[in-house]
C-alpha positions as CSV (number, residue, x, y, z in Angstrom):
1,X,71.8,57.7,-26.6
2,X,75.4,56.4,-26.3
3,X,78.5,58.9,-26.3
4,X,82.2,57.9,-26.5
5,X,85.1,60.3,-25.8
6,X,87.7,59.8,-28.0
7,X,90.9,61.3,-26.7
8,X,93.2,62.3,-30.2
9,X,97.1,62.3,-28.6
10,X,99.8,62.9,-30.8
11,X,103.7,62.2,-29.1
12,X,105.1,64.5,-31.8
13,X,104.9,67.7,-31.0
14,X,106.8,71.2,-32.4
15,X,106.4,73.5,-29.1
16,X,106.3,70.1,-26.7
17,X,107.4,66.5,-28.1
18,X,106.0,63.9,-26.1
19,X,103.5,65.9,-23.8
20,X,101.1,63.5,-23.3
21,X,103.6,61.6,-21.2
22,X,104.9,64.5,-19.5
23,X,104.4,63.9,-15.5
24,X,101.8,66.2,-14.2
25,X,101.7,65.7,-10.1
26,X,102.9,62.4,-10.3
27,X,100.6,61.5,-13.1
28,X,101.0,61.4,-17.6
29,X,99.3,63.9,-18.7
30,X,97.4,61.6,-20.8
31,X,96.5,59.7,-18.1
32,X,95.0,63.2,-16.0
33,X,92.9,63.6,-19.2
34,X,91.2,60.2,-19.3
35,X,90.3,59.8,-15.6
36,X,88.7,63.2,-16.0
37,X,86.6,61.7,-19.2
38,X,85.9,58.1,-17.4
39,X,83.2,57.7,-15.9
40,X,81.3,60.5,-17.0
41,X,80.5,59.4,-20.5
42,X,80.0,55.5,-21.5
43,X,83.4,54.8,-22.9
44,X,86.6,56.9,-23.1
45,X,89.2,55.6,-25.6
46,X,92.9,57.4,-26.5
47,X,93.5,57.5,-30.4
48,X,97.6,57.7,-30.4
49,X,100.0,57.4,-33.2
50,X,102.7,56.4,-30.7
51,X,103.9,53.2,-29.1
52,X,104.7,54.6,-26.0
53,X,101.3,56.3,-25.5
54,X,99.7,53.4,-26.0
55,X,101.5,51.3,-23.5
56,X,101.5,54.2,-21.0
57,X,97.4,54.1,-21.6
58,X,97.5,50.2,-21.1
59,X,99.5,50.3,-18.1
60,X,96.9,52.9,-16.1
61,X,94.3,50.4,-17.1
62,X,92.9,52.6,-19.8
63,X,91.7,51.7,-23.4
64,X,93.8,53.1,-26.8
65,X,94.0,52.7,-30.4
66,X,96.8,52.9,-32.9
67,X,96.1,55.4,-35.6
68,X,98.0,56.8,-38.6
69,X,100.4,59.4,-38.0
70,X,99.2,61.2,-41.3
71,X,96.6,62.9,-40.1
72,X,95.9,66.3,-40.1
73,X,93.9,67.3,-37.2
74,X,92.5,65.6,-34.0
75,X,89.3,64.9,-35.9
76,X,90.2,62.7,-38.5
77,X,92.0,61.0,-36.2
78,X,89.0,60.8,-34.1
79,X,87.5,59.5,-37.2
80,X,89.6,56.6,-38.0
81,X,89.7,55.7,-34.2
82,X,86.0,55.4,-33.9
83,X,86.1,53.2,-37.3
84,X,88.0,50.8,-35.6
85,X,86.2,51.1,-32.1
86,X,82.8,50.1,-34.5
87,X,84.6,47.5,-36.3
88,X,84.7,45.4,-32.6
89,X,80.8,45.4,-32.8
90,X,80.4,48.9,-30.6
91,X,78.3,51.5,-31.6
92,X,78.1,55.0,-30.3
93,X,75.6,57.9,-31.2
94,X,77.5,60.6,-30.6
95,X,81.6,61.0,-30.8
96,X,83.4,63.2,-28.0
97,X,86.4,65.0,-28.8
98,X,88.5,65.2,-26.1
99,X,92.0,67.4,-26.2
100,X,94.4,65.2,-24.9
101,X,96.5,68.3,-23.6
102,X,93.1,69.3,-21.5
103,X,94.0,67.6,-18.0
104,X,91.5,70.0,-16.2
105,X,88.4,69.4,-18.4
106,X,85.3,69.5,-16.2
107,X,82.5,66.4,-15.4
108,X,80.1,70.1,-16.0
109,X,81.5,70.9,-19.6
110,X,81.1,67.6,-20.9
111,X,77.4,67.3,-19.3
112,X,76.9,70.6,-21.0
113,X,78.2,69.0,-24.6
114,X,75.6,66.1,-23.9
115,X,72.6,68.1,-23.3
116,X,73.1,69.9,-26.4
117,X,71.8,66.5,-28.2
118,X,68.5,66.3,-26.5
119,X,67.6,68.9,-29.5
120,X,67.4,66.0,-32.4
121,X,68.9,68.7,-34.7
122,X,72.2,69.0,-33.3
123,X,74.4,68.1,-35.5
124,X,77.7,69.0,-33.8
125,X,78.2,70.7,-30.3
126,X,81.0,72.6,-29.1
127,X,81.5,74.9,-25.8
128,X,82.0,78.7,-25.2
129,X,82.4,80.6,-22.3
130,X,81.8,84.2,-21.7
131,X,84.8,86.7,-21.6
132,X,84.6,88.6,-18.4
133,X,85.7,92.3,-18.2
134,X,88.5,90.9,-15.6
135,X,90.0,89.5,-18.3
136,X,91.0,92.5,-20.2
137,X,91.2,93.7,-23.7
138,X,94.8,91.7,-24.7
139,X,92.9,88.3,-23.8
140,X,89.8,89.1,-26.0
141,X,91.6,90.4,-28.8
142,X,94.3,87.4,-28.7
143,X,94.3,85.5,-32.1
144,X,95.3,82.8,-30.5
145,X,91.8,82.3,-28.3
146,X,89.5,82.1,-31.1
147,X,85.7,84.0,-30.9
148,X,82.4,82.6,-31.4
149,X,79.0,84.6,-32.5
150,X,75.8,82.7,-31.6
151,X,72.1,82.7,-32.4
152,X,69.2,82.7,-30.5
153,X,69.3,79.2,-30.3
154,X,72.8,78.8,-28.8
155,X,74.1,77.9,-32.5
156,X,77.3,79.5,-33.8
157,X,77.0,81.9,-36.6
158,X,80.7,82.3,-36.8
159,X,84.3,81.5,-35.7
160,X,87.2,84.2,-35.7
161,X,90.9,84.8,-33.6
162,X,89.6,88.1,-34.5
163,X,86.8,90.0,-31.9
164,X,83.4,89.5,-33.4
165,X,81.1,90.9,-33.0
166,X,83.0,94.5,-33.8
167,X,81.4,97.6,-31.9
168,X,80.6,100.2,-33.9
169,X,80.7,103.9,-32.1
170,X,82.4,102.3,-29.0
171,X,85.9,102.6,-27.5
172,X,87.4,99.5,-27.4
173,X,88.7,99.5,-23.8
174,X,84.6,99.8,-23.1
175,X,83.8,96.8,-25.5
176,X,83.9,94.0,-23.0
177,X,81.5,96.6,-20.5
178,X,79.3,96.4,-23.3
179,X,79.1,93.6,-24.7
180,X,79.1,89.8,-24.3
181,X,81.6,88.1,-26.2
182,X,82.5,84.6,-25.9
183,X,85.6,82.7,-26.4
184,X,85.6,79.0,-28.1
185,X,86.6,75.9,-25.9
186,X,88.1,73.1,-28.5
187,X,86.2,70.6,-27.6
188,X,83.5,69.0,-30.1
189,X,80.7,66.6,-30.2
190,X,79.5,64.6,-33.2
191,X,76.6,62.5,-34.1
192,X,78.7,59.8,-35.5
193,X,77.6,60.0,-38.7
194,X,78.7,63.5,-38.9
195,X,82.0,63.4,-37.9
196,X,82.2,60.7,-40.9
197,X,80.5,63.1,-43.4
198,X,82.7,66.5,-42.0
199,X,85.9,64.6,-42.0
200,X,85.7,63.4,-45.8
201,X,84.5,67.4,-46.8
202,X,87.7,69.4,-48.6
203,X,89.4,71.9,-46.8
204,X,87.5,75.6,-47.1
205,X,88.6,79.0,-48.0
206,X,87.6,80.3,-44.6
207,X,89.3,77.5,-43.0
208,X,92.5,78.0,-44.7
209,X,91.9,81.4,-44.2
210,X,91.8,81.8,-40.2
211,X,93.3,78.1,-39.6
212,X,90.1,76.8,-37.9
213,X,88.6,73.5,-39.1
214,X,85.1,74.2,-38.0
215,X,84.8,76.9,-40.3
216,X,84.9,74.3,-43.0
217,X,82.0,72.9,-41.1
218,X,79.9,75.9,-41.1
219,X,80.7,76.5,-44.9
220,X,79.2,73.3,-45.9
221,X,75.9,73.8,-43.9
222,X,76.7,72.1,-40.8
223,X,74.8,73.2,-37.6
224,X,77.1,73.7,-34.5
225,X,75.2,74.5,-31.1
226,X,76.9,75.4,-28.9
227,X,77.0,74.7,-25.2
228,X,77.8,77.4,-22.7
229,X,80.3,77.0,-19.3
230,X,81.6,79.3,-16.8
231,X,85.0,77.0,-16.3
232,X,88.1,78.4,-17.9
233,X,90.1,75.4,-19.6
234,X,94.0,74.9,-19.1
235,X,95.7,73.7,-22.0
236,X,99.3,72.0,-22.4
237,X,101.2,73.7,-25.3
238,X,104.6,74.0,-23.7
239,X,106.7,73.6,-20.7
240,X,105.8,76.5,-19.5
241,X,102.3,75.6,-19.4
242,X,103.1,72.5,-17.8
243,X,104.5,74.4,-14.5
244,X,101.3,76.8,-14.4
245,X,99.5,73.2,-14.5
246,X,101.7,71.9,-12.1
247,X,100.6,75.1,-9.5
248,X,96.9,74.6,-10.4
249,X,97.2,71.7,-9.3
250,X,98.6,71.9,-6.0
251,X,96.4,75.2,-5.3
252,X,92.9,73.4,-6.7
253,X,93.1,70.0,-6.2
254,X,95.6,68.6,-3.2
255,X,94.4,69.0,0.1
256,X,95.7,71.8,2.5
257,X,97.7,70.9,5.0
């Protein structure tokens, strides 16, 4: 089985125009991304909408695509990005989406997200990791760090930015003693003809209703399984985020002196 990561990144950007060519230690951010994916899977490719991220990608010695800037998530762009990709004569099994704003994303998560398709009934595959009680009530019950509710079989029942499960008959500042919830890491996995079928589906009411596209997965009868990893991923949102990058950095990755 053959997997591609397809690394969606946009220049335009509301909070942070032009982040994927924002310098993190010395290095695009784009460009930390791939050479984290590389390697590890059998191709990585960037799917930009952007000139400059293109040539930025071509200049590291990376591979990218042009792609329209009408689209309305990472995943259609995904989409049209591995339509072109097949259209040179390469096939794939399974499509990897990769957040190009992830520059710390682990060789372990995306081993995890490939090991959920050695069950021939995954469909699509996503990570969670457990909340720890360190964490603290504000980070569970932040909207924006959206909840997942799994099976017995690792395979999500639900999404929500609100806490799910809900504990009846115990004080909140106890639930995360008592319970294991997990938080949802945005990064998915697609046999590839699912991400074509999931991409052409209509938007859903619970979609709409909590902004979260894999709802409209889940309403249409799509299975999600759901891989599970104890490393805590750093997103690029804003500037701000790109200095507590910039410290991670130095304290994780350069050598002491």
């Amino acid at each position: 089985m053959k997997f591609i990561a397809i690394i969606p990144a946009r220049y335009a950007s509301t909070r942070f125009p032009g982040k994927p060519l924002a310098m993190l230690g010395g290095k695009p951010v784009i460009r930390r991304v791939y050479e984290q994916v590389a390697g590890v899977l059998d191709e990585a490719v960037v799917a930009t909408d952007d000139e400059r991220i293109l040539d930025a990608v071509h200049a590291f010695g990376g591979r990218a695509v042009m792609t329209s800037a009408e689209h309305r998530s990472g995943t259609d762009r995904c989409r049209e990005a591995y339509d072109r990709i097949c259209a040179e004569d390469r096939t794939y099994d399974v499509v990897v989406n990769v957040q190009g704003d992830e520059p710390f994303i682990r060789a372990s998560q995306l081993e995890a997200l490939r090991a959920c398709f050695d069950d021939p009934q995954t469909e699509i595959a996503t990570l969670v990791k457990p909340f720890a009680a360190a964490d603290g009530l504000a980070a569970l019950e932040n909207p924006n760090s959206p909840k997942a509710v799994l099976d017995a079989q690792s395979r999500a029942l639900c999404f929500s930015r609100s806490v799910i499960p809900y504990l009846r008959g115990v004080p909140r500042e106890e639930w995360l003693a008592r319970h294991t919830f997990y938080k949802h890491i945005g990064i998915y996995a697609f046999r590839a003809e699912v991400l074509r079928a999931v991409t052409d589906l209509p938007q859903s009411p619970l979609e709409r209703a909590e902004s979260l596209e894999q709802l409209r997965w889940l309403e249409n009868g799509y299975r999600i399984r759901a891989g599970i990893s104890d490393v805590e991923t750093i997103g690029i949102d804003t500037p701000e985020d790109l200095a507590k990058a910039e410290e991670f950095l130095r304290s994780h990755f350069e050598p002491k002196p």
